[in-house]
Backbone bond lengths (Angstrom), bond angles and torsions (degrees), N, CA, C in turn:
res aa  C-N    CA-C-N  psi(-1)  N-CA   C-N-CA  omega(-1)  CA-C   N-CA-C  phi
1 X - - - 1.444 - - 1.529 109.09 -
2 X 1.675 112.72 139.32 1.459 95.19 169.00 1.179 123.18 -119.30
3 X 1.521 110.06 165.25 1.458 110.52 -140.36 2.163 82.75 -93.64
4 X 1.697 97.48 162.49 1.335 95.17 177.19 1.781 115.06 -88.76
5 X 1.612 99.40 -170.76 1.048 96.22 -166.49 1.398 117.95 -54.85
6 X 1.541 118.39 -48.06 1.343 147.79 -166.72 1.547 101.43 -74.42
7 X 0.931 146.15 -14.93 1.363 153.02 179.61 2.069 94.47 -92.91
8 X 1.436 115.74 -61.77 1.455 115.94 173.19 1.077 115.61 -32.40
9 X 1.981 109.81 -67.05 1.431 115.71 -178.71 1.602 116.57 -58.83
10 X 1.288 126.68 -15.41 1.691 115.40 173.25 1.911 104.19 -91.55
11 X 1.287 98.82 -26.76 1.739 91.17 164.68 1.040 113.81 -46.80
12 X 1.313 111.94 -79.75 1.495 127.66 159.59 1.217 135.74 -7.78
13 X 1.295 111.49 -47.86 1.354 105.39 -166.16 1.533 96.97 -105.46
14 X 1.349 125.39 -23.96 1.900 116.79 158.80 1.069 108.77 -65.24
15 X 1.068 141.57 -33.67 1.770 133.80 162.54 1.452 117.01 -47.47
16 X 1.539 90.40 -43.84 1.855 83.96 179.59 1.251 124.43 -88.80
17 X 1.667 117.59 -5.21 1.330 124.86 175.10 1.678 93.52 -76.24
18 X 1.476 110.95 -66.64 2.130 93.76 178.20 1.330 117.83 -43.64
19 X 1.258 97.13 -40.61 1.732 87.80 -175.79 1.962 121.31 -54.83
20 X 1.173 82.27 -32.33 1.516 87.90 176.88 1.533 123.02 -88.78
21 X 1.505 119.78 -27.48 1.197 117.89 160.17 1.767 111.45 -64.75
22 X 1.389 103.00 -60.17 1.709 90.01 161.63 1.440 129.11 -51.27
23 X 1.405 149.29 -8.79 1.196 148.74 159.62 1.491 115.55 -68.24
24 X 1.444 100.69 -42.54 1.919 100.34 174.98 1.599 107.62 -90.37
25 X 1.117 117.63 3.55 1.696 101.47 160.40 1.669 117.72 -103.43
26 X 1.427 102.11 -43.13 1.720 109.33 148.79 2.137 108.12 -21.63
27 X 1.418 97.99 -69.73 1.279 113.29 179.85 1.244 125.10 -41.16
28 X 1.378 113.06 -64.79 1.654 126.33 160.12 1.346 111.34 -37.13
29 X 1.495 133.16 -60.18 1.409 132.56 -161.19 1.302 98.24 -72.36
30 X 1.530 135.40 -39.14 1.410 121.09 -135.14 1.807 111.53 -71.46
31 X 1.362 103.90 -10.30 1.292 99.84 -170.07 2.111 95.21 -85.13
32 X 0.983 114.97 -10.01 1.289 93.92 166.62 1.653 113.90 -117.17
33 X 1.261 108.00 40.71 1.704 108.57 -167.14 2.078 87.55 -115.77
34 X 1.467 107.45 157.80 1.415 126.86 163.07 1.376 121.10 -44.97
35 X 1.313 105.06 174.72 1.011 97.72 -177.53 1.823 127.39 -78.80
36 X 1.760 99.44 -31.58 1.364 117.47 154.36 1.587 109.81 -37.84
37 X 1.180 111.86 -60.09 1.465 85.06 -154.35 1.490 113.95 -79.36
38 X 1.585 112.74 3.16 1.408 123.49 177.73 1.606 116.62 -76.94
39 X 1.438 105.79 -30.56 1.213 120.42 159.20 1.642 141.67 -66.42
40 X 1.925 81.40 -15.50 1.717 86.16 171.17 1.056 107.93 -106.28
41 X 1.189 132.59 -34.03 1.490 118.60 168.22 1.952 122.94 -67.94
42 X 1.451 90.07 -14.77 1.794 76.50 161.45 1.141 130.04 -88.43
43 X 1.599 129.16 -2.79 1.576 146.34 125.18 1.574 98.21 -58.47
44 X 0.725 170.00 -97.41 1.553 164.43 -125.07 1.803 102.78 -67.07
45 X 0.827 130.47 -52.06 1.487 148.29 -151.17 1.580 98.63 -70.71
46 X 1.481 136.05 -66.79 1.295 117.45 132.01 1.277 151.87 40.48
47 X 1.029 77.88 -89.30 1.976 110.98 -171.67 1.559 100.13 -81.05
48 X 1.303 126.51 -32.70 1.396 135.15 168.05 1.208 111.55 -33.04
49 X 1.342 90.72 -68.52 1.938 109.37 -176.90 1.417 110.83 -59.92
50 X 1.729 115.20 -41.38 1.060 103.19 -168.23 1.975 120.87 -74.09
51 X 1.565 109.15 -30.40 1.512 140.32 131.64 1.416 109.63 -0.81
52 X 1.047 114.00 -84.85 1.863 141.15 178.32 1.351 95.45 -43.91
53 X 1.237 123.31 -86.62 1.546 138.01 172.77 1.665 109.42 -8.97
54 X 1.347 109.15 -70.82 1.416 109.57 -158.83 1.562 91.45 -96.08
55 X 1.098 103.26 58.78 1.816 106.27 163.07 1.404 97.93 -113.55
56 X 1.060 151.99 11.28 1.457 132.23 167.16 2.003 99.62 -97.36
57 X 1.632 118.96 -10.19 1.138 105.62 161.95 1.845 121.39 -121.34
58 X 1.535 88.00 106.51 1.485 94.41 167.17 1.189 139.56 -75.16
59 X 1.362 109.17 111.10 1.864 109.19 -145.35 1.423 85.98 -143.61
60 X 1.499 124.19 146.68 1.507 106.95 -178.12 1.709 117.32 -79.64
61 X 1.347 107.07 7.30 1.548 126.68 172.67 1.850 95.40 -68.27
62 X 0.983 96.03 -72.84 2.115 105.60 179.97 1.554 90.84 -51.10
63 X 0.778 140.58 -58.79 1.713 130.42 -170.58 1.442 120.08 -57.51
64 X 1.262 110.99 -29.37 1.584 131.31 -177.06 1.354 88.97 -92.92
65 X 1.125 156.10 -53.42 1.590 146.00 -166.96 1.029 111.64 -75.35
66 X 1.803 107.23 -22.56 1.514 97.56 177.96 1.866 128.68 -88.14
67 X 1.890 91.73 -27.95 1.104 100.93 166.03 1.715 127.71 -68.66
68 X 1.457 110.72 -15.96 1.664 116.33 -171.32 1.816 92.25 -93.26
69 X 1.551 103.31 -15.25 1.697 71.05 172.86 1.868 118.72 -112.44
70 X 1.489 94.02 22.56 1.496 105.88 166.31 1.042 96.66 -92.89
71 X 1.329 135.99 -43.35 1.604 114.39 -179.79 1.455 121.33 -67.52
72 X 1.625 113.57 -24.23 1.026 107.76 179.23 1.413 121.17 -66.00
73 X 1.255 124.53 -30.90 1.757 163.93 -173.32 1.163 94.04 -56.61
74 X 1.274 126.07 -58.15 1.363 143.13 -143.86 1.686 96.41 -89.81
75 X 0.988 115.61 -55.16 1.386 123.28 -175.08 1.426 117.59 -67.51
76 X 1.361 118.54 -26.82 1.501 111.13 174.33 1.248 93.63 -102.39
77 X 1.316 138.07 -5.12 1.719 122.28 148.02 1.522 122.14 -26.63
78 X 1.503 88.77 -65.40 1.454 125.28 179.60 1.653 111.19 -44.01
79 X 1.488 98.23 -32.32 1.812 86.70 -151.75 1.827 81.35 -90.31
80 X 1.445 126.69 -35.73 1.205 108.78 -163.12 1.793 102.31 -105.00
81 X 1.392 110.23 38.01 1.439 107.49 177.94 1.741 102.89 -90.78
């Protein structure tokens, strides 16, 4: 079933609220994180912007990009928490 527009845009936009609380804690740690994980967030960091960007179209494509890069967010939280 697909979800409507107005249902996308609140996906959406809680994805992009974690995403962004996860970007400033990402942020905070990185100066004491490896070198790995400096390398994934400079592939990750990117995609942020690009994330942000395609928020005026709620498509379940933007909802899925937004959710795979909260997990991604989340997980190198993890590795340099």
């Amino acid at each position: 079933m697909s979800q409507t527009t107005s249902e996308l845009k609140n996906e959406y936009q809680r994805s992009l609220e974690l995403m962004r609380t996860l970007r400033d804690e990402v942020r905070l740690k990185l100066h004491l994180a490896g070198m790995d994980a400096k390398d994934e967030w400079r592939k990750l960091e990117p995609r942020l912007a690009e994330v942000e960007k395609a928020g005026t179209e709620f498509t379940e494509a933007t909802c899925k990009a937004a959710s795979e890069l909260v997990q991604r967010l989340s997980k190198l939280r993890s590795s340099i928490s």
